[in-house]
C-alpha positions as a Markdown table, in Angstrom:
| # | Residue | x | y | z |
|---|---|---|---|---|
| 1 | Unk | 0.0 | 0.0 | 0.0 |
| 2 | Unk | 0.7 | 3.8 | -0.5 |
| 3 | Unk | 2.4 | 5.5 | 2.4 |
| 4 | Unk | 0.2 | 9.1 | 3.0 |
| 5 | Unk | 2.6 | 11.7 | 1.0 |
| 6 | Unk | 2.0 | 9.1 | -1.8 |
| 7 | Unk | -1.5 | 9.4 | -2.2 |
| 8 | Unk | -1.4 | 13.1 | -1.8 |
| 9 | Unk | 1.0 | 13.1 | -4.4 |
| 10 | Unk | -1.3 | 11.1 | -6.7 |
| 11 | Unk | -4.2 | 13.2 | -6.6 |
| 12 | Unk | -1.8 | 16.3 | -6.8 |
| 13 | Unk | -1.0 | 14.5 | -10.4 |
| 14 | Unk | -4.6 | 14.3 | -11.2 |
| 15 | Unk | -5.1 | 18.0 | -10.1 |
| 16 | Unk | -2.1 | 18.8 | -12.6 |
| 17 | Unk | -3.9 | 16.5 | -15.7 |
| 18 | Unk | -6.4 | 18.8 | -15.3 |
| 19 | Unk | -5.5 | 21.3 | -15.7 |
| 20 | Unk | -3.1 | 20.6 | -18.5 |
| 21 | Unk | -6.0 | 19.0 | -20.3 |
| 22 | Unk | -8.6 | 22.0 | -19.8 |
| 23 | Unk | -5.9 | 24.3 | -21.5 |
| 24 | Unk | -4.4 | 22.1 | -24.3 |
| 25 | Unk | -7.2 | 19.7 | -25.2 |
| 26 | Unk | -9.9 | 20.8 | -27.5 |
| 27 | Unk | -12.2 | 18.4 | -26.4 |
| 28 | Unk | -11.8 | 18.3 | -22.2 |
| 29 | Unk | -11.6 | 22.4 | -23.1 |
| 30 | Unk | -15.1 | 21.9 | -24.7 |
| 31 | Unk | -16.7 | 20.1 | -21.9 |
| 32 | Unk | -19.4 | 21.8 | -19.5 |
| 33 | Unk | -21.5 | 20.4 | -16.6 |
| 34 | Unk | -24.2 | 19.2 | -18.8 |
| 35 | Unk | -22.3 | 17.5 | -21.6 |
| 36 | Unk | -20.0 | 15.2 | -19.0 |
| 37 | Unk | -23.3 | 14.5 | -16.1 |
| 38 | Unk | -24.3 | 11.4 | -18.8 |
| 39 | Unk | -20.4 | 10.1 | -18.9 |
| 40 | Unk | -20.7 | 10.5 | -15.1 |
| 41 | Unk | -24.0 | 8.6 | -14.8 |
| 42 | Unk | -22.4 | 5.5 | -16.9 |
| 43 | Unk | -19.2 | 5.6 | -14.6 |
| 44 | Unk | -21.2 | 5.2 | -11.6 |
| 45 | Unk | -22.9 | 2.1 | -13.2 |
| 46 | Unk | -19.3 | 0.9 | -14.3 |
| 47 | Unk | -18.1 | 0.7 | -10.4 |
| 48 | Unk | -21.2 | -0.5 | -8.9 |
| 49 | Unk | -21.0 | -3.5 | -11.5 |
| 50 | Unk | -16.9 | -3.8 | -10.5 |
| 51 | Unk | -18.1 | -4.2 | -6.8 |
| 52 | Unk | -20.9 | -6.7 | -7.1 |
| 53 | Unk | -18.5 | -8.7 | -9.7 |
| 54 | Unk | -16.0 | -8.3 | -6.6 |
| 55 | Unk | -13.0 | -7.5 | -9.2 |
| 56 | Unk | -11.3 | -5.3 | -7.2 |
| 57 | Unk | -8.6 | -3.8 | -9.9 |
| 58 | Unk | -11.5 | -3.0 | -12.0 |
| 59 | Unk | -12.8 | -2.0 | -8.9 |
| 60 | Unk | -9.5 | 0.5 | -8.6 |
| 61 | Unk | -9.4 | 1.8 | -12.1 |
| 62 | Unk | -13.1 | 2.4 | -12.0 |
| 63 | Unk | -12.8 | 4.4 | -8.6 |
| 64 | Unk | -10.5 | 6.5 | -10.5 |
| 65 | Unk | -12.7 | 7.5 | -13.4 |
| 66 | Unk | -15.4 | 8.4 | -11.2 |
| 67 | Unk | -12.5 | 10.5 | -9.2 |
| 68 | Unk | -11.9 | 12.1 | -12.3 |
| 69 | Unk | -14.9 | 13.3 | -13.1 |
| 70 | Unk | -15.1 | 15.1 | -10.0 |
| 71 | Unk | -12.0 | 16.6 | -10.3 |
| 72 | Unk | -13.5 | 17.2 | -13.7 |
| 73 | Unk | -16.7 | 18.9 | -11.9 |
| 74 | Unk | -14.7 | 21.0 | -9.3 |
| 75 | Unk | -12.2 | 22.4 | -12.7 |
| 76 | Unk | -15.0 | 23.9 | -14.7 |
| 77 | Unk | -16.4 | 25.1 | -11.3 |
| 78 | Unk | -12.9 | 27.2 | -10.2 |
| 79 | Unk | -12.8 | 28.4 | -14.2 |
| 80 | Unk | -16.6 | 29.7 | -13.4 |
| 81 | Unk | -15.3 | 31.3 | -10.3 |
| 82 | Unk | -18.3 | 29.4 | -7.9 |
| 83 | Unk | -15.7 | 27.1 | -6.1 |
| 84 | Unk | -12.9 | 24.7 | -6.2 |
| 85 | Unk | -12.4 | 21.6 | -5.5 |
| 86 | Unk | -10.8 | 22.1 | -2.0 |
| 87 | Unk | -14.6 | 23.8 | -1.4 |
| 88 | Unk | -16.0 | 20.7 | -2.1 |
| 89 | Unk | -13.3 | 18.8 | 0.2 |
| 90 | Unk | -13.9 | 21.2 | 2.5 |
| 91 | Unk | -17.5 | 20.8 | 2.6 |
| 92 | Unk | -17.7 | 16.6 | 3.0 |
| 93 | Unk | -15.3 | 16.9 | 5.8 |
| 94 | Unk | -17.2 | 19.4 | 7.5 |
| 95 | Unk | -20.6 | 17.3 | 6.9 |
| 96 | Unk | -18.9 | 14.2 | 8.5 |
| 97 | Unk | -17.5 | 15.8 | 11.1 |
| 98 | Unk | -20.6 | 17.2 | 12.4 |
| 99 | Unk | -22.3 | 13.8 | 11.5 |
| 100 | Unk | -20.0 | 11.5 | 13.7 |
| 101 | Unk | -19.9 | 13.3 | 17.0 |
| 102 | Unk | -19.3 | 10.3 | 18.6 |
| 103 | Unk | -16.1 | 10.2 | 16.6 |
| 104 | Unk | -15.0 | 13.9 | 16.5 |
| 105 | Unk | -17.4 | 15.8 | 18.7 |
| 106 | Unk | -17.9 | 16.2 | 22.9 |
| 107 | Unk | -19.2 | 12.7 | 22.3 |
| 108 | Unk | -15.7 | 11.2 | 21.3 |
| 109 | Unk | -14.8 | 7.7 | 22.6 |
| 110 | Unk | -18.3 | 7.1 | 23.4 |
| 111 | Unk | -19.1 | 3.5 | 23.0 |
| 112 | Unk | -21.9 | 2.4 | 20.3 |
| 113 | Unk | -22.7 | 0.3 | 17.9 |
| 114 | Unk | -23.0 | 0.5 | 14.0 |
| 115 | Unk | -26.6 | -0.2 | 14.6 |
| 116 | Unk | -27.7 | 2.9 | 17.4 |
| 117 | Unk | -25.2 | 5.1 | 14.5 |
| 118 | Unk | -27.5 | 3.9 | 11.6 |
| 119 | Unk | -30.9 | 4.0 | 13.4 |
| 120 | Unk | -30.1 | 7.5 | 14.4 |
| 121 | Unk | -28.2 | 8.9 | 11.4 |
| 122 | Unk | -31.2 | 10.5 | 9.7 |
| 123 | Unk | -32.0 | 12.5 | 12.8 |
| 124 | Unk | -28.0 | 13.3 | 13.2 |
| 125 | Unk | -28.5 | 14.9 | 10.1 |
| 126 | Unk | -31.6 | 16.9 | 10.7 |
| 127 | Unk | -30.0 | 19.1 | 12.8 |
| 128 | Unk | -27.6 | 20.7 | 9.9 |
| 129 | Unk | -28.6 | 24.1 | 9.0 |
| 130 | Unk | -31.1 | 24.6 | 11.7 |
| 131 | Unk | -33.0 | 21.6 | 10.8 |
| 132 | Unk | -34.7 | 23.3 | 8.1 |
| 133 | Unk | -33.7 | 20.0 | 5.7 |
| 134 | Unk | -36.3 | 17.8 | 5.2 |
| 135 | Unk | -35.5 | 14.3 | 4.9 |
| 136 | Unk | -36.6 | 13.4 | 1.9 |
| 137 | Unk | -35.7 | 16.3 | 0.3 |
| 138 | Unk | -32.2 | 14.7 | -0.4 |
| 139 | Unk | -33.5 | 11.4 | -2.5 |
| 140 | Unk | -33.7 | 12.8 | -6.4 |
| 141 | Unk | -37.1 | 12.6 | -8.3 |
| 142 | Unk | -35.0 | 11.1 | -11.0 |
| 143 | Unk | -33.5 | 8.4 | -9.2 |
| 144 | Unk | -34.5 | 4.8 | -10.3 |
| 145 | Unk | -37.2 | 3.6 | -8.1 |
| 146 | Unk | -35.8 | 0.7 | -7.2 |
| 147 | Unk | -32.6 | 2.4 | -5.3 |
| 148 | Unk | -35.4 | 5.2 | -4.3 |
| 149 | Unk | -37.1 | 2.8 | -2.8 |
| 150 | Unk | -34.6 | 1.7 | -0.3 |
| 151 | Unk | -33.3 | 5.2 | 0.1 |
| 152 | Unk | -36.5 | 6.3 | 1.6 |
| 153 | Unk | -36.8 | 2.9 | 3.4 |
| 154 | Unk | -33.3 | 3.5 | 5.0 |
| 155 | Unk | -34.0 | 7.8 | 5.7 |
| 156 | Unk | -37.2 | 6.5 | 7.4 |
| 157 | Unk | -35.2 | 3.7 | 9.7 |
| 158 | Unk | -32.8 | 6.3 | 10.6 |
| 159 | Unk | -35.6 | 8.5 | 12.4 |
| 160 | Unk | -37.0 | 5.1 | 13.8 |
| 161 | Unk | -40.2 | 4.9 | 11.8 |
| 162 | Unk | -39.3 | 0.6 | 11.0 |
| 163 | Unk | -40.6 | -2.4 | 11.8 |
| 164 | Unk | -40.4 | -3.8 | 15.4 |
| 165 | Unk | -39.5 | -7.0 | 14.2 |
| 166 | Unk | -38.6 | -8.1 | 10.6 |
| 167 | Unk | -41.5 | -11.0 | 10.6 |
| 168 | Unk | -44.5 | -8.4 | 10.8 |
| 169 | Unk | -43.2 | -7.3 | 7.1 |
| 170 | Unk | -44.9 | -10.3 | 5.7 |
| 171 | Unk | -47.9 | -9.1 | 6.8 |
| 172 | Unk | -47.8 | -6.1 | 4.7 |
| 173 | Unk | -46.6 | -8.2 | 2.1 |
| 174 | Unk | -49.6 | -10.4 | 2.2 |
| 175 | Unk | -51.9 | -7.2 | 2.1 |
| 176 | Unk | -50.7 | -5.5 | -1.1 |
| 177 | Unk | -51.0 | -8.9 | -3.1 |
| 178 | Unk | -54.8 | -9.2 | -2.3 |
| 179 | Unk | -54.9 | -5.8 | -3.2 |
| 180 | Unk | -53.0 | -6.2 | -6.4 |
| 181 | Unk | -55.5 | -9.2 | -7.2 |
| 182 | Unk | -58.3 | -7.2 | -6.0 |
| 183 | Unk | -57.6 | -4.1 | -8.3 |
| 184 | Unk | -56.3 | -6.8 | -10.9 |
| 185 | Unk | -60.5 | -7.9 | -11.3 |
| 186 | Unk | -61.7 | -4.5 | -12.5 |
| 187 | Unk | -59.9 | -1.7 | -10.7 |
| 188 | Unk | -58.5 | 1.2 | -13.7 |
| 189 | Unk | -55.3 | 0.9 | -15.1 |
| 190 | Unk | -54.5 | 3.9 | -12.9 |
| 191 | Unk | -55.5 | 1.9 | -9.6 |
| 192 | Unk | -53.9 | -1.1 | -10.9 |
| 193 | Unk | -50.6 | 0.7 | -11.0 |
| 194 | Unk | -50.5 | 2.6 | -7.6 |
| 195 | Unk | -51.2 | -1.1 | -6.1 |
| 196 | Unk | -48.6 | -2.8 | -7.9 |
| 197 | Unk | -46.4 | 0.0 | -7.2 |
| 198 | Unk | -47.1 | -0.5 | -2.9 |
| 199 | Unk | -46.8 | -4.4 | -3.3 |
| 200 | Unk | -43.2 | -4.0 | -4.9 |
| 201 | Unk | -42.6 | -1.1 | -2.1 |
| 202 | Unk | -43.8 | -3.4 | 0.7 |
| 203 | Unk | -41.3 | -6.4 | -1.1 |
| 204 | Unk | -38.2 | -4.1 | -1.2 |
| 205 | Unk | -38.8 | -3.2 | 2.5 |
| 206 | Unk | -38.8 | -6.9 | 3.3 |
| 207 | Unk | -35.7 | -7.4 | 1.6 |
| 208 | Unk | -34.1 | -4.6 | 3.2 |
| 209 | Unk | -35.5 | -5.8 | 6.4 |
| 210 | Unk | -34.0 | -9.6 | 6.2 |
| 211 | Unk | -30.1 | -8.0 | 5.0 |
| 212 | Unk | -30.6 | -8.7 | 1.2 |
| 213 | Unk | -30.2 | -6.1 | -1.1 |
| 214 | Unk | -33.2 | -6.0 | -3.6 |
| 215 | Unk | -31.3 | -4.8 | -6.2 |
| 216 | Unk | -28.5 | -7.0 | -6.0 |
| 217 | Unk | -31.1 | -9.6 | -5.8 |
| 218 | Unk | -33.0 | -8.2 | -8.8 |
| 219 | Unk | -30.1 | -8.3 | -10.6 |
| 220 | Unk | -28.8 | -11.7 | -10.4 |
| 221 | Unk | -32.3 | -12.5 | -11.4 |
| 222 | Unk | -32.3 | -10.8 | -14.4 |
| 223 | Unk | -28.8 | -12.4 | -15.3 |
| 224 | Unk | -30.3 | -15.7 | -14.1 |
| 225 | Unk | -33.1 | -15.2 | -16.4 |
| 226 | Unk | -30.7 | -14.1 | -19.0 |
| 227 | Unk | -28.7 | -17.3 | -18.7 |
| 228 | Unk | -31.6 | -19.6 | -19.3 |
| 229 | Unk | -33.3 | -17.7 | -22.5 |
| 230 | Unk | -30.0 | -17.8 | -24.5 |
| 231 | Unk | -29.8 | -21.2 | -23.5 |
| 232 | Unk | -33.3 | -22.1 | -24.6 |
| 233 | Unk | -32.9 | -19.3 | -27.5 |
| 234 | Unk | -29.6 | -21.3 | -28.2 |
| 235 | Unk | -31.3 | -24.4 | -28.3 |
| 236 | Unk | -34.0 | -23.9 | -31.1 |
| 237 | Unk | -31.2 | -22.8 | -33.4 |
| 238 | Unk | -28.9 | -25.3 | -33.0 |
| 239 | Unk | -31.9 | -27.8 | -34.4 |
| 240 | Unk | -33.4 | -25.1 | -37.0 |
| 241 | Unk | -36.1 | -24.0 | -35.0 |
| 242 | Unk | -37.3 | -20.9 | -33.9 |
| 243 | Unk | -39.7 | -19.5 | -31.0 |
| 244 | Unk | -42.7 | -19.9 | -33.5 |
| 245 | Unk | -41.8 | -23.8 | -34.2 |
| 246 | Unk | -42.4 | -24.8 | -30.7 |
| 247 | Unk | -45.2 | -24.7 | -28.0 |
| 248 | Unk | -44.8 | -23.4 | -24.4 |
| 249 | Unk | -44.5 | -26.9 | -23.2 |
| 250 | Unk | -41.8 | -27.6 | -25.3 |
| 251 | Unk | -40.0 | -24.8 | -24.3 |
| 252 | Unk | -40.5 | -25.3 | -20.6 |
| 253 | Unk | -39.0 | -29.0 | -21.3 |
| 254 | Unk | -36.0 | -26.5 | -22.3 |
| 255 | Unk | -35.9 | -23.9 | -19.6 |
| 256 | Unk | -35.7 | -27.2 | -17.2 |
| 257 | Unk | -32.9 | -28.1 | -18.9 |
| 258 | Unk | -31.2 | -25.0 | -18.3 |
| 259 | Unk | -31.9 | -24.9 | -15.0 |
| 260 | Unk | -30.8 | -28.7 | -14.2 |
| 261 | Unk | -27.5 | -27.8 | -15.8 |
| 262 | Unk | -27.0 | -24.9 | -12.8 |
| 263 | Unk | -27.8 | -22.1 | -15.7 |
């Protein structure tokens, strides 16, 4: 591992990159906010996907893109004249400082556990800027529902509003799927949607509830899924077939296979 001086030397390189690049690139020179917030986006996805594979150079060089483009961020910011990117340093370290008393403040060397941390982080944070923050004024509206779903599930558990005990979940769980079936009979498309919206709401609670990330689960789902149709999709080419040539039985017979062979 790097020793201190030769991480702040690393991201003293970056810094310099930078700044060569805003002055002699055309294209890095061209870049605003807007056209780089996409790239961002996709680098985000590219390290989450790093960490669930649990490649952890990929990991690394993925960390570094995303670093990048906050450098990237700050540089166009300190050409604006609105801040820097010590500003933004500035500003997380301040945040966390506040947010960990128990670390930093009057509370220091306070025993406690990572649980009483999380169940009261929410209300920790309440109390920046006067408490004038609501708190779930920080979740975007454009966030994908799934990982909106659990941020609101988590912001709720850190002012205590959670289930007692995990098991009373299921109950809820069991209520939004006769409601689903209820509004599934003859209830408008409109009603059909808000209900199938609170049974998948109720279902990522549960799964937040029992440790399992919902979408990591989701996810290897979907690759699961993935697996077995290009198997079966595989399969009705190899004998000059397609979809059309076989009934639903025949392909089930198919998807078994698939899933006998651990696919």
């Amino acid at each position: 591992m790097h020793t201190r001086e030769e991480k702040l030397a690393a991201f003293g390189r970056l810094l310099d990159i930078m700044d060569a690049l805003r002055e002699k690139c055309p294209w890095n020179a061209a870049q605003t906010f807007a056209s780089i917030r996409r790239l961002t986006e996709e680098e985000v996805y590219e390290l989450s996907d790093a960490i669930m594979d649990g490649d952890r150079p990929e990991t690394a060089k993925e960390i570094g893109d995303l670093l990048y483009h906050m450098v990237f961020y700050a540089k166009i910011a300190e050409e604006e004249g609105s801040f820097d990117i010590a500003d933004s340093l500035n500003k997380i370290c301040d945040k966390m400082v506040f947010r960990h008393p128990h670390v930093f403040g009057p509370e220091a060397g306070k025993a406690t556990t990572a649980k009483e941390i999380a169940d009261t982080w929410e209300l920790v944070k309440a109390k920046e800027k006067g408490g004038n923050k609501r708190v779930m004024s920080g979740i975007p509206k454009a966030m994908p529902a799934l990982v909106k779903a659990i941020a609101m599930q988590e912001k709720a558990r850190g002012c205590g509003f959670d289930w007692e005990k995990k098991e009373d979940v299921w109950d809820k769980v069991q209520e939004e799927v006769g409601e689903v079936t209820e509004a599934a009979a003859g209830a408008s498309p409109e009603q059909l949607e808000m209900e199938f919206g609170d049974l998948l709401f109720a279902v990522i609670n549960a799964a937040r509830l029992y440790g399992t990330d919902p979408e990591a689960a989701l996810n290897r789902s979907c690759e699961k899924f993935r697996r077995r149709f290009t198997y079966l999709e595989e399969h009705t080419l190899r004998k000059g077939l397609s979809f059309k040539d076989l009934s639903l039985a025949q392909m089930d017979a198919v998807w078994d296979e698939a899933k006998a062979q651990g696919l």
